[in-house]
N, C-alpha and C positions, 0 to 999 in steps of 0.2 A: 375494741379495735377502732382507731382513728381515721382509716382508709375508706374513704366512698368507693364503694364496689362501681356503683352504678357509673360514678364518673369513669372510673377507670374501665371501664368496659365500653365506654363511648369513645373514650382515649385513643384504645385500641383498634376500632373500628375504625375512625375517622382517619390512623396514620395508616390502615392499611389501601386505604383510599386515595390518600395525599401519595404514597410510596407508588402506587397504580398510574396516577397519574406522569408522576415526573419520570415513570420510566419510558408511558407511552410517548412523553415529550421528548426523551434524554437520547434511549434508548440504551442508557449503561447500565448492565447488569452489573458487575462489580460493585456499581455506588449502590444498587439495591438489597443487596444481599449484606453488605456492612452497614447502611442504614435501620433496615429490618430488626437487626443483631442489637442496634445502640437502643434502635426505641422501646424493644425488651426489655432491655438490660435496665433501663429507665424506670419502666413499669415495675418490676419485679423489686427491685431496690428500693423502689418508696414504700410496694406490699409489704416486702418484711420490715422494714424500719416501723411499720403501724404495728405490730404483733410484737413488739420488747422484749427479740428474744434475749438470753444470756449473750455477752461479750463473747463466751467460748466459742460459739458454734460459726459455723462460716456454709454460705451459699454459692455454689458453685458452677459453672454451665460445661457441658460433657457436649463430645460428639460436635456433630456438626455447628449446633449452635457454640460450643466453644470453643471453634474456629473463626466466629464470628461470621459465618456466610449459615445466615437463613434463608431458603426461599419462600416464596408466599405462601407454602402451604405445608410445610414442614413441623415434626413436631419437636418440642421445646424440652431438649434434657435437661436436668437440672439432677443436683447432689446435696443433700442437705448432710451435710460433714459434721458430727460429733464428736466432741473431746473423749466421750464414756457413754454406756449405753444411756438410752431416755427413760426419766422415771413418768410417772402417770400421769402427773401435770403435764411435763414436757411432750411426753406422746399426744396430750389429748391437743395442746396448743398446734403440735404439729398437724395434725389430722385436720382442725378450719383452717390450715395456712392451706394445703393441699385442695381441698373445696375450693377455696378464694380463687385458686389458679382457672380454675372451671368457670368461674362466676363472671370472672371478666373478661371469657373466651377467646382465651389461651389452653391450644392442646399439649397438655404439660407430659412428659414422662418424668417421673424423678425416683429416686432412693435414696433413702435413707441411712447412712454408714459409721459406723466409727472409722478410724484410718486403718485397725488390722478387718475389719470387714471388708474394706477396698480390697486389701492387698487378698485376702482369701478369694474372694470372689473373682479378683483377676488372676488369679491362680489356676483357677478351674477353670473360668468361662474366656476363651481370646478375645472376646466382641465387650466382656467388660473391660479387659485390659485396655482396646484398642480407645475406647471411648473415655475412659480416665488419662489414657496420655495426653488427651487434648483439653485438660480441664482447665479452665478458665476462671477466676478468682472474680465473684460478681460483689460482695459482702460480705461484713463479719471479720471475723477471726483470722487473721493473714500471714500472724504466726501458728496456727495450728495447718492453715493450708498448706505454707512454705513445708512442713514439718508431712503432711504427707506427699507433699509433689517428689521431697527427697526421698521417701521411705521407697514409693512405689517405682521412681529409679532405680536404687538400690536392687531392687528386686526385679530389675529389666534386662535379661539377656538380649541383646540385639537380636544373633545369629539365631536361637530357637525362635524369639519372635517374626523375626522374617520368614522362618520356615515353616509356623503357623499358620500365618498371613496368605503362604502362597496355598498354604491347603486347602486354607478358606477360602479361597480364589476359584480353585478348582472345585471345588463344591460346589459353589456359587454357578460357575459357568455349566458346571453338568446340570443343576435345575433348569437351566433356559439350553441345554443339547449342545452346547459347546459354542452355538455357533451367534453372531451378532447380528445374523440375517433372517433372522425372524420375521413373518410381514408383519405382526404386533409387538414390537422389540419393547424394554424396557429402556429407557433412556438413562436411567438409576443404575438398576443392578446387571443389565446384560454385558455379557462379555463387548468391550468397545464401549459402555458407558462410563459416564460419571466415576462409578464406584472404583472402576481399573487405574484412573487416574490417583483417585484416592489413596490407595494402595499404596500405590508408590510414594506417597509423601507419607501414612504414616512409618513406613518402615524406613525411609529418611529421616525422618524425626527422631524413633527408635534408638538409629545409627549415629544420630549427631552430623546427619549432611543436608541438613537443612528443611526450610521449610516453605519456600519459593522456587519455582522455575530457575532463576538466579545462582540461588545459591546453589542448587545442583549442580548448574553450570561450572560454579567457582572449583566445585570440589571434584569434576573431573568428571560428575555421573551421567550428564549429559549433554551434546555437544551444541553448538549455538544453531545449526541446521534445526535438529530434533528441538530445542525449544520453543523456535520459532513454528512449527509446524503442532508444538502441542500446545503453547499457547493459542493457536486460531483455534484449534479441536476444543481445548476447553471454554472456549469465547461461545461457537457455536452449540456445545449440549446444553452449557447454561442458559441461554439465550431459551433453547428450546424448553426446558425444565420448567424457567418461569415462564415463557407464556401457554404454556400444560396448564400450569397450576390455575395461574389468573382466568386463562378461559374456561375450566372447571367448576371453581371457585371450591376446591377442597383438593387434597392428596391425591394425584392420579400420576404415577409415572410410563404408564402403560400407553405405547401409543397407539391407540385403538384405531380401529378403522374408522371411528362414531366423530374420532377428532381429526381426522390425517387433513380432509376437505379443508378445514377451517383454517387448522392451523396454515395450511399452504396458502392460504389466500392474505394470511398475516406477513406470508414470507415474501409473497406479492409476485406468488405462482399462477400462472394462468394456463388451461389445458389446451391441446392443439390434439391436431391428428394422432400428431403419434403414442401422444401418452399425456395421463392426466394430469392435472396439478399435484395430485398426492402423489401420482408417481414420480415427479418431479422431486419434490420436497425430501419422499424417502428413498432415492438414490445418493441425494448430499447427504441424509444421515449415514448411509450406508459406508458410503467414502470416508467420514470423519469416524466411523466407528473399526473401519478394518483399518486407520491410519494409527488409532488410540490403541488396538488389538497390537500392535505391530511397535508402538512405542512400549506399551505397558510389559510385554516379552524381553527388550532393549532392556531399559534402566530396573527390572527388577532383578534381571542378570547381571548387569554390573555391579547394582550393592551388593548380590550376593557373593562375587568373586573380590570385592573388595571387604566383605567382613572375614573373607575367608582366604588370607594372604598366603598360607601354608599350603592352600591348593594350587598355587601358582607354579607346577610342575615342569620341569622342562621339557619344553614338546617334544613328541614323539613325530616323526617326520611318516606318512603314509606312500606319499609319492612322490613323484615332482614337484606338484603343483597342492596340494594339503600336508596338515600336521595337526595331530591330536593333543590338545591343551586342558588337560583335564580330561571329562569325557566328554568337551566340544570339538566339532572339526572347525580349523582355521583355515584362511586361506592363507598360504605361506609370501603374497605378494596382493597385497590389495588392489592393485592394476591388474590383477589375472585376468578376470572377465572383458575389459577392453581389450587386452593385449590377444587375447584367445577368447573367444567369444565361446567355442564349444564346448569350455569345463564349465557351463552352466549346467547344463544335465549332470556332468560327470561330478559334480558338488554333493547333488540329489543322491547319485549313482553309489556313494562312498557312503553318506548315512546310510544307505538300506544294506549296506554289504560290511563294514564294519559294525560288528555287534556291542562293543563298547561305549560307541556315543550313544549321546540323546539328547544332542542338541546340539548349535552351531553358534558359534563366538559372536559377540555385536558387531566385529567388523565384519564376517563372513555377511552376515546381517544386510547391513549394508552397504555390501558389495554385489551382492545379488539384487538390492532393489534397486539398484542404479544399474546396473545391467540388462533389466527386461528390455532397454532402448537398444540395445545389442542384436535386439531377435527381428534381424530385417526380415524380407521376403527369401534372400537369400542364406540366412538361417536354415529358413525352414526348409529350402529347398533342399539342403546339402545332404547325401545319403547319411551320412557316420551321424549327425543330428536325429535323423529319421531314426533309427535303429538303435540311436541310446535310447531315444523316448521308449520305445517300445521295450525296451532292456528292461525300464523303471517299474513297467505293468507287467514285469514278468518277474519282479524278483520275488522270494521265499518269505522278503518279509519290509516292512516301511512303508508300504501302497501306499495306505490313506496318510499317514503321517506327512512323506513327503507330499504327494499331492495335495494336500493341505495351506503346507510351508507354500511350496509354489502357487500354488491360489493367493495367498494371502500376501504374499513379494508381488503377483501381476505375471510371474512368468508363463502359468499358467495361461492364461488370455492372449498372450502375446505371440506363445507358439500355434495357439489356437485361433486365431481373431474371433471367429463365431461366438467361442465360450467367449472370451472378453465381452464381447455385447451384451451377452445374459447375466453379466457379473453386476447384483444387486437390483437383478428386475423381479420387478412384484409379479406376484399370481392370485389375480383377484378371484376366487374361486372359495367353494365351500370348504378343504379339506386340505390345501397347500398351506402350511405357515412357513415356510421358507420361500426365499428369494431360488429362483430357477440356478444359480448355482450350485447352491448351497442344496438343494434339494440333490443334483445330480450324484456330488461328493457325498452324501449319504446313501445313495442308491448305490456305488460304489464300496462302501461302509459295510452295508450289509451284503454286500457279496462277499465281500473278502472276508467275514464272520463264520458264512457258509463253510469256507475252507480251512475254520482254525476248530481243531479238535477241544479247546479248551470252552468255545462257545456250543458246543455240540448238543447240550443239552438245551439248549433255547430252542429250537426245532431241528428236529434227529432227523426229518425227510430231506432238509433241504441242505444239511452235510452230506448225508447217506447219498443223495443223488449229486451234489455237484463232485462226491469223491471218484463217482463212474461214469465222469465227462472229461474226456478228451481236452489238452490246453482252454481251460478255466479262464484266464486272463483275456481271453476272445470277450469275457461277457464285460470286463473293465469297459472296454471299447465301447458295446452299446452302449452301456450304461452312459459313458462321456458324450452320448451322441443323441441316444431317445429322446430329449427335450432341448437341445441347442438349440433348434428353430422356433422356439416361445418369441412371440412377440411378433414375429414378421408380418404376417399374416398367413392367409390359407392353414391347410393341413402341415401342422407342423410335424406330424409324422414322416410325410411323403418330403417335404422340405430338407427334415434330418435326415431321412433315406440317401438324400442325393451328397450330403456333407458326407459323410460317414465312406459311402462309396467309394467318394476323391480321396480320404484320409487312405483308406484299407490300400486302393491302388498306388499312391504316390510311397507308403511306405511298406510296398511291396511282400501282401499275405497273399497266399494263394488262393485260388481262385472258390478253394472250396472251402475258407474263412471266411475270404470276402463275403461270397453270399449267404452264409449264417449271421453276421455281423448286421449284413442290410438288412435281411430279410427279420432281424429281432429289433431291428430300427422302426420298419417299415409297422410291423402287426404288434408292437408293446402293449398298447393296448387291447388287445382283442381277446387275450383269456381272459382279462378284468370282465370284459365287458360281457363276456357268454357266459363266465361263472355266476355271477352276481345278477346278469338280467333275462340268462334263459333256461329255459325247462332242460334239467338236465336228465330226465328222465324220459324226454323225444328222443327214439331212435336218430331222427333227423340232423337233428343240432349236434348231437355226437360226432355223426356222418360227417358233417358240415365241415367240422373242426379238425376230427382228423385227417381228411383230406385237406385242408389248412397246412397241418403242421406235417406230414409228410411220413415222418420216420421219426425214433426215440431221442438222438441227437438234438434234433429240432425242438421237440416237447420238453426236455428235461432241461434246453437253453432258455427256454422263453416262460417254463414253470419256476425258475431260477429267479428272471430279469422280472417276473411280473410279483412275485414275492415281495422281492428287496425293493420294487417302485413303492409298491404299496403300504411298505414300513415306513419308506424315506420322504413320504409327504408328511406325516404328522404323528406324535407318539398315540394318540387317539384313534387315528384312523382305523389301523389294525386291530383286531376282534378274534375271537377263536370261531365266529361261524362264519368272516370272509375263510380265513386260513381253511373252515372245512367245506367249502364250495371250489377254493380251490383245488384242493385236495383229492377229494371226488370227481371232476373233471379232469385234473391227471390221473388219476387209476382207472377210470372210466374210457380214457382216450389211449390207455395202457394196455389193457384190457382187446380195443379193437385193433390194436398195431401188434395182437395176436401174441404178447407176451405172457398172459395169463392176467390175474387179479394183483400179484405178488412183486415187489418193487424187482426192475430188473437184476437178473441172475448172475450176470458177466460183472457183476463191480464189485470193488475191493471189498464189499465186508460177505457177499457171496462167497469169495474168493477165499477169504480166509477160513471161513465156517467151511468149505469142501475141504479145504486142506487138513482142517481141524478133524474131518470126520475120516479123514484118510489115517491119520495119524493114530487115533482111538483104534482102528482095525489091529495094528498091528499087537493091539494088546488083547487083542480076539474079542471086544466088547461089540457089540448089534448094535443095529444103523439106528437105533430110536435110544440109545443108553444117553443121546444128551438132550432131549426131547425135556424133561422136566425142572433142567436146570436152566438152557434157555430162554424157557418162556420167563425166568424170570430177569431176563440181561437185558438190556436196552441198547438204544443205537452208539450211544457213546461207549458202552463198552467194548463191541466188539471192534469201535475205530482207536481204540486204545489200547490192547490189548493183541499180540502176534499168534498167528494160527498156533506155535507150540504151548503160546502160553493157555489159551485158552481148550485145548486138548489136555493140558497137564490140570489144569481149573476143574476141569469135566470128569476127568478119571478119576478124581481126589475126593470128587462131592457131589456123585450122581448119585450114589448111594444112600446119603444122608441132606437133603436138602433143608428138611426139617429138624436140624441138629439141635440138642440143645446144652450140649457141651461145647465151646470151640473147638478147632478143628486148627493147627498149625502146621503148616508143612513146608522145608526148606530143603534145598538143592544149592549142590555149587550152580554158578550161572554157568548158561550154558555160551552167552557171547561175550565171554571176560571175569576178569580175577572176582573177586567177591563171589558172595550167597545169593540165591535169588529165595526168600518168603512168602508166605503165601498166609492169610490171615484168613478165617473163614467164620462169625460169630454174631450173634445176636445183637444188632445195634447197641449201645450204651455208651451213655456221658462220660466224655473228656478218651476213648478211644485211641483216637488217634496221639493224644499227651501222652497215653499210658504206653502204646509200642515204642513212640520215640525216647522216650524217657528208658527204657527199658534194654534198647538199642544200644544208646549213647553210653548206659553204664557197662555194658558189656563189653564196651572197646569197639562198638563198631559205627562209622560214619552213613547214613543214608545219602544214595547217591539217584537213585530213583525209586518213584513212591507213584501208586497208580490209586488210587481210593476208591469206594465203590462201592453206592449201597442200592441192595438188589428193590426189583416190586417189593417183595415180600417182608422188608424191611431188618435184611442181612448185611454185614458188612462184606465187604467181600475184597481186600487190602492187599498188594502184591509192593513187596519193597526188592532192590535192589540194594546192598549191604557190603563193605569194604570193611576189613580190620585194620585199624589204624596204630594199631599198636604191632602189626606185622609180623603177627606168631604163627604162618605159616602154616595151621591146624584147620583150615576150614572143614572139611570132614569131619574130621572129629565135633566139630561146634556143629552140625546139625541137627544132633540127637538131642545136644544141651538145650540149643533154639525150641525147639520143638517141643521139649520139655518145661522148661521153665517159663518161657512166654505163655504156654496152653496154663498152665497154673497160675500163675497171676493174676490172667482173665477170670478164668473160671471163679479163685477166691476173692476177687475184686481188690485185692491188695493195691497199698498208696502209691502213688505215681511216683518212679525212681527220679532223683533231681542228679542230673548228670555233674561230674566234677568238669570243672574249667579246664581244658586243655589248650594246648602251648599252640604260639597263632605261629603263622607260616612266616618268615621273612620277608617274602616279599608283600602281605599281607601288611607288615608290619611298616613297611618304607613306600608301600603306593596304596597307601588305605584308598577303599571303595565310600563313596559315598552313600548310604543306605537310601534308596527311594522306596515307597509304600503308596499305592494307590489302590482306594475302597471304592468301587463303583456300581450299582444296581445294575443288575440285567436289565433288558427287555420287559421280563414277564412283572419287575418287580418285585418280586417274593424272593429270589434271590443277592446276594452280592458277590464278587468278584475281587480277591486280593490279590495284586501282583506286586512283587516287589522284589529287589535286586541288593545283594548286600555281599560281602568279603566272607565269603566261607570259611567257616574255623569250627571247629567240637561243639555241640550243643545248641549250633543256631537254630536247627528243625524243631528242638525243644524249647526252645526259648519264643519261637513265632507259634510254635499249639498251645503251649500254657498260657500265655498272652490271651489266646482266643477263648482259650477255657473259661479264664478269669473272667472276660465280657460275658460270657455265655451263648458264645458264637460255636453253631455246629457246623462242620466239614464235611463235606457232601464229596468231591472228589478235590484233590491230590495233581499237580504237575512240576516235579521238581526236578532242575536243570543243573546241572552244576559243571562248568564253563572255566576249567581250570580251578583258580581261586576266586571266582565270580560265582553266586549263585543267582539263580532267577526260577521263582517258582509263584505259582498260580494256585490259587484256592475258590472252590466254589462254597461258600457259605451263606448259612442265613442267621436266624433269633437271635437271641439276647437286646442290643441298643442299636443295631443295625440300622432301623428305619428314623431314629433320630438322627440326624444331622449334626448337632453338639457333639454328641457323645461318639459317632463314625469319625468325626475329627480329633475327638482325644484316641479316640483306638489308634488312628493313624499316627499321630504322634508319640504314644506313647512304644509301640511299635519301634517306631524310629530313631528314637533313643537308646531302645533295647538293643539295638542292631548298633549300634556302632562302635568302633572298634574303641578300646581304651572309656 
């Protein structure tokens, strides 16, 4: 080798010095990040030119470096491109080229490829693919390069790639909790960094619309407002990016608390009364992170509705003032909001109450965020404004979504001023990583979880009791209220107390909300503080508290709000022995408010369990016949499950708990056409494949599916069942059900693959777009599949053999079926769940499976 290492590793050194300099003088990042790139590029090209490789081969720069924007502390991809595979000589040459990169300290990542190794590998992995569209030709071989830049086009659907991209996206922002308000945010990867920017260009790329601000512009993606506005946002993270680096002197995009001081005092932040230099510093990130949040939603909706011209439906008109464009809501006059200032809510109002969106058009977009200048005083003052707000916290379903949207558009703050204040203020404390917003909308979050049966297994107390509380929505309110007064000074308890008052009074709860509302304002704190820091084994402190909280209304409001605070400061925070201190102090103070030991008797899963046992009498069976099958149900079941259903559960299988034949039993339904099943058997793999599979060949459609597997490690499967072939015979087919399904089981025979049956009309002419989202619970050990798709024959079986195939088991079952929309929910865990790669092929591939034609 003819190459001085040592020179070139002083080379190296010295430009990243010279490049330090001139930016500390320049102060242009742009010129840094393409300079960076050339003096590489420089470097590397003299390396290989000392190692003689063959003429075939060609060297390549990937990712960000073959974008040409390196920052100081980035690492350096590279592709070493093969005509054929490497024989021995060839490998070993490669192998000191690879050392060499080391030697003269450059952090290299590279691979080694033929051109169908590209194309395989960006086959499988999207983060190879994304990194190979940006390959950049450094040396060598330029007709074998040209020769795979075309093959790996060839091989590039836009539309799946964009719809990879955004999964990956959503991945990505669920690692850092959705939200960009982190008080240690990533400047890189968090939602509102760098990377959301990125996104967008390469799936323009992808697309053929470009690969500048500019060119977006040209080609209609986005409007000169919005470039102007993401131009300063990607001025200002780069900016921050490299002076991270440089003041590190290695890889850090984390902005620590270790850096916030420093870095502010480079931004030439000085601290005062009110707030420190860093809190300074990271409020302008915060602002340019929920303006990137809010562009990166925009233009990666417009590519996608322009790769997707066929979707371009004729709107469906809702009311006067909206119309559904796809499944986004539009607004039918983009002057709405000036001209009527009060369909601001009523915008919100229509997401949460039409179940077919899920999303809102870029102009809708921004027509709302030029609107929050709309929300005077006298907005807020007007009654019909009060009373939609409060419509919004009442509705069945949207809570956190829209109030989210609205946080993130400012209308949020605006109807609020208080919140506004707190929008992107730090909390310098041990155990807050959110910003006092962002914190509250999670506290939020986990209330409204409390209320969905599908989360019920994450903690069964805190469904079980918010399902036997009186208007629920009362706790949204504290929630938006318990921390408004961060920052003020004083007791921001007493502070928010008196906010919360004015809100309850001005929009008019009665007087005996109002003071539950204040009064879980006022003491938020106080269970935290007596579970965790007092003897709860003092009569005293008991005394104390119960006299505190009054009556069970009170306890089961503020054992609710103190829950969901203490999840909604940090995924860390929450433990299973906070959960059983609190736990203990509400049964405890349960206990003294002379209810007994036993979670109160008067609520819904009471309610149904009496009726259930009411039920059993009539078939002359004693008060203990379902004593041995209960103990083995859980709290989600019996909020799933209706007192007949669970009386006919109990009569069917008190006798046999410990079966070890299945057990099938079917009935016409008793609220509407179809059968109602009942599956009763020893857990075993692919289960659920095998009834639906089983189902489907028999002529009959699943229209609801409860799933269920007992302590004891039973399944315990309740399907509702339509014949779609309409032979009229249901009777007659219970005995067949009954029979032939219990047989199958029992012999473990192969799972029926249902034939393709004929799609509905209108299926055919307003196709559904398939969505699929994989998300980890709480607890972690579990995941969560929801997804939404055009119901036709065999899709039940087509989303379980999917899951089979991963080696994903099914825990329980919620399937919706919504006309010719279905929407259904899975709790699952094992197989590749806990990888990230591979939860994003499931998702994908999934979503392929699902679509029509």
């Amino acid at each position: 080798m003819g190459c001085d290492v040592a020179a070139l590793r002083a080379e190296v050194k010295a430009a990243q010095i010279r490049l330090q300099e001139n930016y500390e003088r320049t102060g242009d990042a742009e010129a840094l990040l393409a300079e960076r790139s050339r003096q590489v590029d420089s470097v590397l090209e003299r390396l290989w030119a000392s190692f003689d490789f063959p003429a075939t081969l060609a060297l390549a720069a990937v990712g960000g470096y073959g974008r040409g924007e390196l920052y100081p502390a980035s690492d350096i991809d590279l592709l070493i491109l093969l005509p054929k595979e490497a024989n021995g000589a060839l490998q070993e040459k490669l192998e000191r080229l690879i050392g060499s990169f080391w030697d003269i300290g450059l952090e290299i990542g590279h691979s080694v490829r033929t051109i169908q190794d590209c194309l395989n590998e960006a086959e499988n992995d999207i983060t190879v693919q994304t990194a190979l569209l940006e390959a950049r030709l450094l040396t060598g071989n330029a007709k074998l390069f040209a020769t795979f830049q075309k093959r790996l086009r060839g091989h590039l659907d836009p539309l799946v790639f964009c719809e990879a991209k955004q999964i990956e996206q959503q991945e990505r922002h669920l690692r850092f909790n959705e939200t960009p308000y982190s008080l240690e945010p990533n400047c890189k990867d968090s939602p509102g960094g760098l990377r959301d920017f990125q996104v967008i260009f390469w799936i323009a790329k992808a697309a053929g619309y470009g690969s500048t601000w500019e060119e977006l512009h040209k080609n209609g993606i986005i409007t000169l407002e919005g470039m102007t506005q993401a131009r300063e946002c990607q001025e200002y993270l780069s900016h921050l990016r490299i002076r991270l680096h440089l003041m590190i002197g290695r890889r850090e995009d984390r902005l620590l608390f270790d850096y916030q001081s420093n870095l502010a005092a480079k931004y030439g932040f000085v601290s005062n009364e009110a707030k420190r230099a860093s809190e300074q510093l990271m409020q302008v990130y915060y602002r340019n992170a929920k303006t990137v949040s809010l562009l990166n939603t925009i233009l990666l909706q417009n590519m996608a509705s322009a790769l997707t011209p066929e979707n371009e439906q004729t709107p469906q008109p809702l009311d006067d003032n909206f119309q559904m464009v796809g499944n986004l809501l539009d607004v039918r006059d983009e002057a709405l909001f000036e001209k009527s200032p009060a369909a601001i809510f009523d915008s919100f109002l229509v997401m949460q109450e039409t179940h077919e969106l899920s999303g809102m058009t870029t102009r809708t977009l921004r027509a709302l965020w030029r609107a929050r200048e709309q929300i005077t005083p006298e907005f807020r003052a007007d009654p019909e404004n009060r009373a939609m707000f409060l419509k919004l916290l009442q509705s069945d379903r949207g809570i956190i979504h829209e109030f989210r949207r609205m946080n993130q558009l400012d209308i949020l703050g605006a109807y609020l001023p208080n919140f506004g204040r707190i929008v992107g203020q730090m909390q310098h404390d041990l155990f807050h990583v959110y910003t006092v917003d962002q914190h509250i909308l999670q506290v939020l979050r986990n209330i409204r979880r409390f209320t969905m049966s599908e989360f019920a297994h994450e903690y069964p107390l805190c469904s079980r009791i918010v399902s036997e509380l009186d208007r629920p929505w009362l706790l949204y309110i504290a929630a938006l209220f318990h921390d408004i007064a961060k920052g003020r000074g004083g007791d921001h308890s007493e502070l928010g107390t008196a906010d919360a008052l004015e809100f309850c009074q001005n929009h008019r709860l009665t007087v005996e909300d109002t003071e539950l509302v204040v009064w879980l304002v006022r003491n938020h704190l106080v269970m935290s503080q007596v579970a965790q820091k007092e003897d709860l084994s003092d009569p005293d402190v008991i005394a104390n508290f119960v006299k505190l909280v009054g009556d069970i209304r009170h306890l089961q409001a503020l054992y609710l709000l103190t829950h969901a605070d203490i999840r909604g400061t940090s995924p860390k925070v929450w433990n299973h022995w906070k959960g059983k201190l609190l736990a203990d102090l509400y049964y405890l103070t349960l206990h003294h408010l002379n209810l007994g030991d036993a979670p109160a008797a008067h609520g819904v899963i009471a309610d149904r369990q009496a009726e259930a046992m009411r039920l059993l009498r009539f078939f002359a069976l004693s008060d203990t016949v379902h004593e041995r099958l209960w103990k083995q149900l859980d709290t989600v079941y019996f909020l799933r499950h209706s007192a007949e259903e669970i009386a006919w559960h109990t009569r069917s299988l008190h006798y046999r708990i410990y079966n070890n034949q299945p057990v099938v039993r079917a009935r016409p339904y008793q609220e509407g056409d179809g059968l109602q099943v009942m599956v009763y058997t020893q857990d075993q793999p692919d289960l659920f494949a095998r009834i639906v599979g089983f189902f489907a060949r028999a002529g009959y459609s699943i229209v609801d599916a409860k799933i269920h597997t007992t302590a004891h490690g039973y399944a315990l499967d309740s399907f509702v069942v339509l014949d779609v072939e309409n032979r009229d015979n249901d009777r007659e087919m219970v005995a067949y059900i009954e029979h032939e399904l219990e047989q199958r089981l029992v012999q473990q025979m192969p799972i029926d693959v249902p034939s393709a049956g004929r799609l509905s009309r209108q299926v055919k002419h307003f196709p559904i777009k398939p969505e699929v989202d994989i998300r980890g619970d709480e607890k972690g050990s579990n995941f969560i599949l929801s997804l939404i798709a055009a119901d036709r024959p065999g899709l039940l079986y087509t989303v379980a053999n999917t899951l089979a195939e991963h080696g994903a088991n099914l825990h329980t079952a919620k399937i919706t079926t919504l006309g010719e929309r279905a929407e259904d929910v899975f709790l699952i865990s094992g197989g590749d769940l806990r990888d990230t790669g591979k939860r994003i092929r499931l998702e994908t591939e999934l979503m392929e499976r699902l679509k029509i034609g």
